[in-house]
Backbone bond lengths (Angstrom), bond angles and torsions (degrees), N, CA, C in turn:
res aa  C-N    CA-C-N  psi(-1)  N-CA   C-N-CA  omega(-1)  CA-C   N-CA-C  phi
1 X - - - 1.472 - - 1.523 110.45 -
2 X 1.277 129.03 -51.45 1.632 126.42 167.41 0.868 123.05 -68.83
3 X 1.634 129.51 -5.68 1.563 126.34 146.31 0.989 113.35 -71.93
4 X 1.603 144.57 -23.62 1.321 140.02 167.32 1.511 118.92 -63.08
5 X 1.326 96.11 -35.58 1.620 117.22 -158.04 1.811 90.76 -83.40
6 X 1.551 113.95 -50.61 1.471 110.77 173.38 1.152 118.41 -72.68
7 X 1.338 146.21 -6.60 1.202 156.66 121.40 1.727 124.90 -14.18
8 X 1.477 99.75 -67.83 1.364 102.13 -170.45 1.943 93.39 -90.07
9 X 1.236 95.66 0.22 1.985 68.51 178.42 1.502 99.49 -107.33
10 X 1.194 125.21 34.45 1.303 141.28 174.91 1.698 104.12 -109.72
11 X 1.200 104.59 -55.61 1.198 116.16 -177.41 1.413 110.32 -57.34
12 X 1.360 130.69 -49.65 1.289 150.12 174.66 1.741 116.73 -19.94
13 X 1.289 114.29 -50.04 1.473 124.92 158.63 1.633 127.80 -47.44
14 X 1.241 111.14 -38.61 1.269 142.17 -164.95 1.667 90.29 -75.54
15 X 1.426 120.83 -65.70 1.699 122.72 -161.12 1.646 85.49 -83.35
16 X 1.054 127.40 -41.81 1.692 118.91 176.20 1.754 94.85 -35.18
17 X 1.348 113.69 -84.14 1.389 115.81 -166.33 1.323 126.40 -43.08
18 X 1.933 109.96 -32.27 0.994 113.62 -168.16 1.698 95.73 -78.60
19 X 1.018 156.95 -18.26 1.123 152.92 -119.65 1.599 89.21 -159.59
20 X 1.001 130.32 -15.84 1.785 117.49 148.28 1.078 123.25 -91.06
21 X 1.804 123.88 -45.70 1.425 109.80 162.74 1.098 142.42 -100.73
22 X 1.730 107.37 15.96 1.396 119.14 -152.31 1.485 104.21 -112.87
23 X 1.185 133.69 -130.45 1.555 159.38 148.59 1.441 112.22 -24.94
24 X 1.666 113.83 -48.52 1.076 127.74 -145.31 1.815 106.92 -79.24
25 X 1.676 98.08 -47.50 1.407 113.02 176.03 1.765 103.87 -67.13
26 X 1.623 130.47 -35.65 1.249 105.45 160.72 1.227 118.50 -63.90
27 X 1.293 146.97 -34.15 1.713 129.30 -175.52 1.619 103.54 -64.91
28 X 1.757 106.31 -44.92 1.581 91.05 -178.72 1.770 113.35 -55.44
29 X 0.856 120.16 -2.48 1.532 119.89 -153.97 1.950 90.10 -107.72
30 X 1.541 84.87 -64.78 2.097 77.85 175.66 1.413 110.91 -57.65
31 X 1.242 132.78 -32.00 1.954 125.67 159.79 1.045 99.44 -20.93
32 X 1.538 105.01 -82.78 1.660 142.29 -152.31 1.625 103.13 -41.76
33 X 1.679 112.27 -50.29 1.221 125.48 -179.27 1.408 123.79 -63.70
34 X 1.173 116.33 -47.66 1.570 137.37 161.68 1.447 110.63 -60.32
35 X 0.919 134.21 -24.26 1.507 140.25 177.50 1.644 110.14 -89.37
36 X 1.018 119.88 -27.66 0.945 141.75 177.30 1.750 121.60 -71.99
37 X 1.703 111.27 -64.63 1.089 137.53 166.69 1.980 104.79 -44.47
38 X 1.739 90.59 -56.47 1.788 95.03 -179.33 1.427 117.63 -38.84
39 X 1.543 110.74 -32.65 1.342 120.15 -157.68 1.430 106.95 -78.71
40 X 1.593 88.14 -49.96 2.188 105.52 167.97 1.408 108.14 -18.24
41 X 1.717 93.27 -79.89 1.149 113.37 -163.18 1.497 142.74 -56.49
42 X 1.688 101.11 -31.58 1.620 130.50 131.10 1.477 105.82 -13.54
43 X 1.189 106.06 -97.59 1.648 137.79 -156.08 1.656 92.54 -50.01
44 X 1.312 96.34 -61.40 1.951 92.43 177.05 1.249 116.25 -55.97
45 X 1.122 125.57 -41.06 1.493 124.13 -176.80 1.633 116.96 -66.54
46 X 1.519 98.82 -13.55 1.726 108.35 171.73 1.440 128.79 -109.25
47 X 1.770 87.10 13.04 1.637 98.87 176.57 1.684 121.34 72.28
48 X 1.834 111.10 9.29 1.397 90.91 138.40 1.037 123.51 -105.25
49 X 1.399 110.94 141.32 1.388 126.31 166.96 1.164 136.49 -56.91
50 X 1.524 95.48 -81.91 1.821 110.12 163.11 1.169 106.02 -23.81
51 X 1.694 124.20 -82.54 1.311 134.28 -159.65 1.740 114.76 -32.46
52 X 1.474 90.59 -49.99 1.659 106.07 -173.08 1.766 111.09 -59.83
53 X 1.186 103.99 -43.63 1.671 127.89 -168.44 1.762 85.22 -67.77
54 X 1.382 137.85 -46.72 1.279 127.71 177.23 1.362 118.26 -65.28
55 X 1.518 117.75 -38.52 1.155 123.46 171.21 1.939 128.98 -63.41
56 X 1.151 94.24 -37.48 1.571 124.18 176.61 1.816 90.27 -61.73
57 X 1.165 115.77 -74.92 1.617 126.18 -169.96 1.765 111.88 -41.90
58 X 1.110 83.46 -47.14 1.931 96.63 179.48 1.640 112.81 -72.58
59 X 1.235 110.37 -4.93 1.464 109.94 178.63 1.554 89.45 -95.98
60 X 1.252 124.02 -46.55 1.772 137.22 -155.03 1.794 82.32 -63.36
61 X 1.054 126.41 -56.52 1.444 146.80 -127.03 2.100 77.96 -73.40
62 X 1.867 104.59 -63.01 1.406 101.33 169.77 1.093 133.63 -11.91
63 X 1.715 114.50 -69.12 1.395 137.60 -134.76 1.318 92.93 -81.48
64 X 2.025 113.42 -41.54 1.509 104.48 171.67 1.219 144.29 22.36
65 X 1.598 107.67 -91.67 1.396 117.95 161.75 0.947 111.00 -113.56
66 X 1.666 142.15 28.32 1.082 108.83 152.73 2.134 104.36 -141.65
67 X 1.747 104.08 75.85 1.288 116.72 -169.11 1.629 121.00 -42.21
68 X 1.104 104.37 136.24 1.513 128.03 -158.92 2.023 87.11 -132.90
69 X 1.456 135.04 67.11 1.377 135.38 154.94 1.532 111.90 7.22
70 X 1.552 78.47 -94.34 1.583 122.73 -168.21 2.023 105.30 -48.86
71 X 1.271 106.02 -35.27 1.467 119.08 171.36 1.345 128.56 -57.71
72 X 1.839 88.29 -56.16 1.653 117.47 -167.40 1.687 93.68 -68.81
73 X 1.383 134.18 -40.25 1.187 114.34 -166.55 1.564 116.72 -68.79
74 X 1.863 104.30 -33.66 1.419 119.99 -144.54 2.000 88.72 -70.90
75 X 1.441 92.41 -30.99 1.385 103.33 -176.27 1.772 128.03 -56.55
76 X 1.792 100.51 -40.70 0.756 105.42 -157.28 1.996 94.98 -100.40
77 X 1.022 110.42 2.73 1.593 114.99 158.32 1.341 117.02 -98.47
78 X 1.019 131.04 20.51 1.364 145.58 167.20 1.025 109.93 -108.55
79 X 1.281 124.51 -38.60 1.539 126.69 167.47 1.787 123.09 -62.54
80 X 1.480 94.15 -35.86 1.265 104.08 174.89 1.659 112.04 -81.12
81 X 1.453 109.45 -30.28 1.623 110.04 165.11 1.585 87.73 -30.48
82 X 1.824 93.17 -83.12 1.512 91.64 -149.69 1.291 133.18 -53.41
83 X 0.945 116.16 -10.20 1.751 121.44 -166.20 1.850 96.92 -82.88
84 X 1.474 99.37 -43.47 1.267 89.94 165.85 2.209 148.35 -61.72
85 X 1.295 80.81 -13.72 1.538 107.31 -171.31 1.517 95.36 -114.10
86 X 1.586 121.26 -5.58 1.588 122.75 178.55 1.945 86.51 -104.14
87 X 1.176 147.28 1.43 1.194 120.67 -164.71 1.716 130.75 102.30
88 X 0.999 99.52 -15.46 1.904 128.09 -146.49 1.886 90.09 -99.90
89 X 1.288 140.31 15.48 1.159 112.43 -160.37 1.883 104.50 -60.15
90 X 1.009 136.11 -12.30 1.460 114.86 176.83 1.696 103.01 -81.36
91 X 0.839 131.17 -46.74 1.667 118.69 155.71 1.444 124.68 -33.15
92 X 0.995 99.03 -43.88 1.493 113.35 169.86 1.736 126.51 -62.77
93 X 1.767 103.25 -48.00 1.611 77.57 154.82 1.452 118.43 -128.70
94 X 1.316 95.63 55.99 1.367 99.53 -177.91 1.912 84.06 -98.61
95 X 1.737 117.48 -41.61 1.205 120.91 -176.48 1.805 107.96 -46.28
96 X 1.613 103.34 -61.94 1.264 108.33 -175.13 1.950 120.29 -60.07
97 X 1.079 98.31 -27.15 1.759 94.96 166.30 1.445 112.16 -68.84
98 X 1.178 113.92 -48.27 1.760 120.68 168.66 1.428 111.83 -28.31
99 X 1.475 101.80 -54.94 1.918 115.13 -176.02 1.200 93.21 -52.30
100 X 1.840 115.68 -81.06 0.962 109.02 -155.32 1.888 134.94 -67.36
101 X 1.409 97.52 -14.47 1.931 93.85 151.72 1.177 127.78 -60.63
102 X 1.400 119.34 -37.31 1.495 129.61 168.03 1.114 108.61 -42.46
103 X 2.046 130.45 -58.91 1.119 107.28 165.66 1.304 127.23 -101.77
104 X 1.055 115.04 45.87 1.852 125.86 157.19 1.284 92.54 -75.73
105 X 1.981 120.09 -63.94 1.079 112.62 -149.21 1.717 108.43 -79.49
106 X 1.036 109.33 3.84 1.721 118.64 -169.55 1.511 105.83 73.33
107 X 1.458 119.75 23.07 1.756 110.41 164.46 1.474 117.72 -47.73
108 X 1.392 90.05 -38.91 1.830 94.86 -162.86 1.828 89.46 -127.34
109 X 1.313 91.87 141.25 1.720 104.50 164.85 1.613 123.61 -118.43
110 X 1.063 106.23 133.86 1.692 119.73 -164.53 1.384 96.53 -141.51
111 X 1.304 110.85 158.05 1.212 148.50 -170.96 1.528 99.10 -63.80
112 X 1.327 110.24 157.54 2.459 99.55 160.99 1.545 94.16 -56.40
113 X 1.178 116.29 -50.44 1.398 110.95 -150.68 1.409 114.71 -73.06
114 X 1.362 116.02 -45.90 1.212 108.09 173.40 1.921 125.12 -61.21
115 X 1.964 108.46 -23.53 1.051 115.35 148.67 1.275 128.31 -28.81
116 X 1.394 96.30 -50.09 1.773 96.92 -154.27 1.272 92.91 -89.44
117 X 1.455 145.72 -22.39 1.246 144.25 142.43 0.904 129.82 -30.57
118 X 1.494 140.64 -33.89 1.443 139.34 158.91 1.676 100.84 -92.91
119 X 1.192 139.93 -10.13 1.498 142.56 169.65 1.607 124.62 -62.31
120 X 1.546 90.33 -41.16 1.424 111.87 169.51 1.762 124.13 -96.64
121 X 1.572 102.41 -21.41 1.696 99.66 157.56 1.287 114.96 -72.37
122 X 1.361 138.96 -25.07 1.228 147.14 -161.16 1.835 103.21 -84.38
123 X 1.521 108.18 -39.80 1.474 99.41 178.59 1.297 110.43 -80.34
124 X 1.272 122.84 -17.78 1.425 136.69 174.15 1.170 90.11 -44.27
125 X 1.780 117.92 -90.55 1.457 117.01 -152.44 1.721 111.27 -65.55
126 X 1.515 122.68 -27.52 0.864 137.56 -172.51 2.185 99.66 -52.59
127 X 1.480 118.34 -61.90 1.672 143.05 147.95 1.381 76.11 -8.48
128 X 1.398 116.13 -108.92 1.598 135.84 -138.63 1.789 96.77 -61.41
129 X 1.025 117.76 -36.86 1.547 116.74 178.77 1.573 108.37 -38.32
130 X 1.708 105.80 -57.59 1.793 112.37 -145.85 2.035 73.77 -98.02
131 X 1.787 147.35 10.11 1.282 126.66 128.31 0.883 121.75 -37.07
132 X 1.689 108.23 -84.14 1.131 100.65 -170.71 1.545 132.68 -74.55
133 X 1.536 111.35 22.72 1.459 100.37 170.84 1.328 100.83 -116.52
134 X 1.429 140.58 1.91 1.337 124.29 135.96 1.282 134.32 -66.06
135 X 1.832 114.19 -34.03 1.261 93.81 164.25 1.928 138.68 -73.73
136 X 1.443 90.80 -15.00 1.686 104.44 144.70 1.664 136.52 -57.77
137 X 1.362 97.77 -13.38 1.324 98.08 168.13 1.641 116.07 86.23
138 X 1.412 111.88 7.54 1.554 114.94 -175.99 1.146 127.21 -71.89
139 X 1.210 135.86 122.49 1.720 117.49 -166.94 1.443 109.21 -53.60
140 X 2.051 78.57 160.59 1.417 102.27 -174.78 1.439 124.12 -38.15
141 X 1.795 123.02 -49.08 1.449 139.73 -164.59 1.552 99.25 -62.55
142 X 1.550 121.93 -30.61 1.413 107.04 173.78 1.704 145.64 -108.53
143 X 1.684 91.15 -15.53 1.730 112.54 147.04 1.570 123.47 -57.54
144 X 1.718 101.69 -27.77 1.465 98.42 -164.76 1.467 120.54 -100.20
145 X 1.401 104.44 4.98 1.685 140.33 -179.32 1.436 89.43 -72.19
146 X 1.392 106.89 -53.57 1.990 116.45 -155.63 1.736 92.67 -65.62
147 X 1.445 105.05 -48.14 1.542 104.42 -159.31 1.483 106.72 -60.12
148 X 1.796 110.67 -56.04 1.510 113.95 -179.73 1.418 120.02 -49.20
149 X 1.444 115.07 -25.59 1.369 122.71 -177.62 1.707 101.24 -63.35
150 X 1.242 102.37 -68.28 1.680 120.11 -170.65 1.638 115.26 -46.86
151 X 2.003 97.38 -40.84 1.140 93.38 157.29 1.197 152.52 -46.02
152 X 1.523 101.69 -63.31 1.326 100.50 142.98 1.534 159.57 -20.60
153 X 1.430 96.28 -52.58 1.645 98.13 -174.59 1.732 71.12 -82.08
154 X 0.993 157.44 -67.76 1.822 154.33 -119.99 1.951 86.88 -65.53
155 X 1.282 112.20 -56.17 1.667 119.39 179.65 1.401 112.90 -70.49
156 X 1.390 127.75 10.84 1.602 106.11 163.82 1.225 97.14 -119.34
157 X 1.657 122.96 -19.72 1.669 107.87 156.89 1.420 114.55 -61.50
158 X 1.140 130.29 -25.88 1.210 128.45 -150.69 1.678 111.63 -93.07
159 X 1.511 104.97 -41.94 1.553 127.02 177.28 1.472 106.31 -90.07
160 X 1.745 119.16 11.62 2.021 117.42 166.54 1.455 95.24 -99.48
161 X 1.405 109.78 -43.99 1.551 106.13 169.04 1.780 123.55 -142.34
162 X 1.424 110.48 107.40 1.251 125.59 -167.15 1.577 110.79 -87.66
163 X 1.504 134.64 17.03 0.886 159.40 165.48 1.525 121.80 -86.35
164 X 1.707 102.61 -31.03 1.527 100.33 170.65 1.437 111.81 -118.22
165 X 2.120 75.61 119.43 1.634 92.59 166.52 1.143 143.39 -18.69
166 X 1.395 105.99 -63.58 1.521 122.90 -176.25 2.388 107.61 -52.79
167 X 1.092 82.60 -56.01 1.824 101.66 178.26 1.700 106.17 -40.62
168 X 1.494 99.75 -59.05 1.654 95.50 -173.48 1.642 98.85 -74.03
169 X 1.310 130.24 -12.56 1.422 103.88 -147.41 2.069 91.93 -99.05
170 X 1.115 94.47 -20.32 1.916 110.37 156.34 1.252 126.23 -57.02
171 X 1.854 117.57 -32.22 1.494 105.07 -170.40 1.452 74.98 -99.60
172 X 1.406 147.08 -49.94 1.197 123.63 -176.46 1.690 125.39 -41.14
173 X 1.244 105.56 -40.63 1.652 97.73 165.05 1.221 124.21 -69.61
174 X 1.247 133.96 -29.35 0.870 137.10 -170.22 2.186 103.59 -71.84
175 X 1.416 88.89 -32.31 1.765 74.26 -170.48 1.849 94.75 -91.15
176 X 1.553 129.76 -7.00 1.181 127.45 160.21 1.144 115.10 -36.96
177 X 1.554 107.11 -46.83 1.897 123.80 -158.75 1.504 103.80 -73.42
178 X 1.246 122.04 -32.56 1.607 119.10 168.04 1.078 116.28 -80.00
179 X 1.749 132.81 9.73 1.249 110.61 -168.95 1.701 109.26 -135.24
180 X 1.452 109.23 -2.40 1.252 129.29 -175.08 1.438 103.36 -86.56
181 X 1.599 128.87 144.61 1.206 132.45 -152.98 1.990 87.58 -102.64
182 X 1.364 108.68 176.53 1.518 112.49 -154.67 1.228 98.42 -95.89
183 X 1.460 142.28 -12.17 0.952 152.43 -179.57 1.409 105.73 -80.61
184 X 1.148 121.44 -54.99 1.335 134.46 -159.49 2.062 90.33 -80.21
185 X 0.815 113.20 -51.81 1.641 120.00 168.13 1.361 125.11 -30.45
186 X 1.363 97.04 -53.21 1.601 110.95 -179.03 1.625 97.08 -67.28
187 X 0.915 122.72 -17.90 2.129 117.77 -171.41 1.120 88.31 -82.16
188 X 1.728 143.03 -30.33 1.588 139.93 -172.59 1.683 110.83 -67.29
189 X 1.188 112.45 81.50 1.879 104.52 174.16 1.659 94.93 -38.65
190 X 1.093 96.45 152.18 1.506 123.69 155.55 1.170 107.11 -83.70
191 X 1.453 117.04 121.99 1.374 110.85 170.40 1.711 132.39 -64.12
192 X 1.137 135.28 134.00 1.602 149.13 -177.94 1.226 106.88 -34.98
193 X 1.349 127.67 -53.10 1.161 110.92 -174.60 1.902 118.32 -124.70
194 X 1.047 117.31 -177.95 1.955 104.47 -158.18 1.277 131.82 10.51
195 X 1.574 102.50 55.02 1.744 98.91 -174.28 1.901 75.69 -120.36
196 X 1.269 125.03 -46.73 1.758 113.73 -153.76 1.446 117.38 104.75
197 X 1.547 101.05 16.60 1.721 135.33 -179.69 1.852 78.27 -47.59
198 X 1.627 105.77 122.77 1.232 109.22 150.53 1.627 121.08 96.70
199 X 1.931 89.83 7.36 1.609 94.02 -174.35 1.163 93.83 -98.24
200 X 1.352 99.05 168.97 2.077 110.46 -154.08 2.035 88.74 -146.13
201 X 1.285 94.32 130.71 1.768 92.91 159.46 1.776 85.79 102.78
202 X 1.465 134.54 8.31 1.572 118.66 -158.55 1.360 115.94 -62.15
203 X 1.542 93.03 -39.28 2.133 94.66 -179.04 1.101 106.43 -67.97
204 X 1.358 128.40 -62.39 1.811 127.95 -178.92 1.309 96.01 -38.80
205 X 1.273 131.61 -51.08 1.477 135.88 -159.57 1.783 113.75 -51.66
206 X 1.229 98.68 -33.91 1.562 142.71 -172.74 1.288 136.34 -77.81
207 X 1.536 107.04 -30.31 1.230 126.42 -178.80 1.712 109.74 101.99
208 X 1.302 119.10 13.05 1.590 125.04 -177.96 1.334 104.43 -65.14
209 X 1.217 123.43 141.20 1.248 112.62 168.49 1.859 106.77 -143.76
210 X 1.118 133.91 157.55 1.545 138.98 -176.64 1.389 114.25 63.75
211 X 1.215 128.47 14.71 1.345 136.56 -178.54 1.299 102.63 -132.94
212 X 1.525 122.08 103.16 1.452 128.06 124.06 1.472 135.25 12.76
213 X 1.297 113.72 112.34 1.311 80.82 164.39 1.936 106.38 -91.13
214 X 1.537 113.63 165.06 1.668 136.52 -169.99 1.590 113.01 74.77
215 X 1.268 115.38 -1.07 1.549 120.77 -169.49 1.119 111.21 -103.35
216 X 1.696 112.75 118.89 1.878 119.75 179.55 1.141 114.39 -57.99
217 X 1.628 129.36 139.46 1.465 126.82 -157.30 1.607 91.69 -124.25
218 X 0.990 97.49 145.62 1.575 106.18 -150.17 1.914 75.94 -125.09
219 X 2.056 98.72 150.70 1.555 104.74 -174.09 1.275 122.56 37.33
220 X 1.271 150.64 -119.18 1.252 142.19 -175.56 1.595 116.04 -91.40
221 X 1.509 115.99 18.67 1.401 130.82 146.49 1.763 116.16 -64.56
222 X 1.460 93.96 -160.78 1.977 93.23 -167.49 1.836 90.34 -70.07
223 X 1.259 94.22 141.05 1.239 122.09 152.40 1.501 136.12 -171.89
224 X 1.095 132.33 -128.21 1.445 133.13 -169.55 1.622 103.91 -120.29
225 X 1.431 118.88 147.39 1.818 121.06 157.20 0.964 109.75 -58.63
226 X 0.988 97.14 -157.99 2.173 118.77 176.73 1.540 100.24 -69.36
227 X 0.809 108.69 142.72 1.618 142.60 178.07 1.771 106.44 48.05
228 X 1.578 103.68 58.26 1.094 118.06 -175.72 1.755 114.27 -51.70
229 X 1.334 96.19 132.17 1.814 90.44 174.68 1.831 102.29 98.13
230 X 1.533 101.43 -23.08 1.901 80.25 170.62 1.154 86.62 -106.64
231 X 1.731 76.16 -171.56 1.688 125.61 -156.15 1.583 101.10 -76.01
232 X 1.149 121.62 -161.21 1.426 140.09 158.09 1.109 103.57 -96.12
233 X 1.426 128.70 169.85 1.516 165.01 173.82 1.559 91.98 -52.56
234 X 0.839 115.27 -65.56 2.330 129.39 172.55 1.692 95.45 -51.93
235 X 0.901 143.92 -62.73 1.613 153.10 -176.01 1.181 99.28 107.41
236 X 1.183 130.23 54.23 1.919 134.72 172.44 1.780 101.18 -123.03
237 X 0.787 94.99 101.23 1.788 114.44 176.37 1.574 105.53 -43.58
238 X 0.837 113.90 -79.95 1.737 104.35 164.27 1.761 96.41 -143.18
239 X 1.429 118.66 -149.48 1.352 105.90 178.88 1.767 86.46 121.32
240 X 1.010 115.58 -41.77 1.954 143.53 -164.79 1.331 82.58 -64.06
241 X 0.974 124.84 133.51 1.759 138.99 137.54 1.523 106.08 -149.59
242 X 1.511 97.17 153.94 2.097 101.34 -172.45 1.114 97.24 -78.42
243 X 1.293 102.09 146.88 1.180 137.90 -160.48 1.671 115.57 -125.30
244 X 1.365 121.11 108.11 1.722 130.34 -155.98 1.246 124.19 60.62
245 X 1.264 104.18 31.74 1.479 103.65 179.00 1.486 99.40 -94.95
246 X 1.511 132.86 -43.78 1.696 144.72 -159.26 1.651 102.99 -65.44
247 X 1.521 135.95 11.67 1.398 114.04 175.36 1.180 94.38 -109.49
């Protein structure tokens, strides 16, 4: 029995170390992070912002030196939640392009799935971006940057799996949004919550420049894509916005 007993209090040093510099200090750290995030998400869900955006930062601030992937992203689309539901949509995907260079450049590694999770938040805000800079009135060459972009990422979710509803029924809005006239646009509420309902400044925000915002842009001012004035492929004029892409 005191060879067992002198045994494990030998051993005892060994899981100390392993569990201060090893494995152990990352789980305390993914706790720390998740505990953290809970709080975010709290605070956002009660409509403060600020508060959350401090809370969100102090988790980011963690990961620093000691990277948490799978964390750093969940984090940093929460941030973009909020900015979007704070007013901020160019914060919003200015955050989510950030992510996704990270993994262009392989900074951060994620799963496909969790990929396509920030792939498909990104066309989200990217959608509501080139809104509200048509209903600002910004010419065509720089609203229609936002849409082709969004398009995009909306068609490589959509063409990995053409089976889910939700995926096609996103890139279809998305090419609605270039094709619906500005009049008819303005009758589309923005939806209340993850649209950026209420952001002001989006084209400047954007890089717009010589376009007004409320002023009809005449030739390569506001107007319509290709086959301006129709419908979609579905025959719904717009009405389309993605749908589960904003958590």
């Amino acid at each position: 029995m005191k060879k067992y007993l002198l045994f494990f209090w030998f051993i005892l040093p060994v899981f100390w170390a392993y569990f201060h510099f090893g494995k152990g200090q990352e789980y305390i750290l993914h706790d720390r992070v998740a505990e953290l995030k809970a709080q975010g998400d709290l605070l956002n869900t009660e409509g403060q912002w600020q508060e959350s955006l401090v809370i969100y930062d102090e988790a980011l601030a963690l990961l620093e030196k000691n990277p948490l992937d799978r964390a750093e992203a969940a984090l940093r689309l929460a941030k973009s939640k909020v900015y979007l539901n704070n007013k901020q949509i160019v914060k919003a995907t200015e955050e989510v392009e950030s992510l996704m260079e990270m993994i262009y450049d392989k900074d951060i590694e994620l799963s496909q799935s969790d990929q396509d999770k920030v792939r498909a938040t990104l066309g989200h805000s990217l959608y509501y971006t080139a809104w509200h800079m048509r209903l600002e009135g910004v010419a065509k060459q720089y609203w229609k940057k936002e849409v082709e972009s969004a398009r995009q990422h909306l068609r490589f979710l959509a063409e990995d799996n053409a089976l889910n509803k939700d995926r096609v029924y996103n890139l279809q809005a998305s090419i609605a949004l270039g094709k619906i006239d500005r009049k008819n646009l303005r009758l589309n509420a923005l939806p209340e919550d993850d649209s950026g309902r209420g952001s002001q400044g989006v084209g400047a925000g954007r890089g717009a420049m010589g376009q007004q915002a409320g002023q009809e842009g005449e030739g390569s001012g506001e107007g319509l894509g290709d086959g301006e004035g129709q419908e979609d492929a579905r025959g719904s004029g717009l009405g389309e916005r993605p749908e589960g892409t904003g958590s």
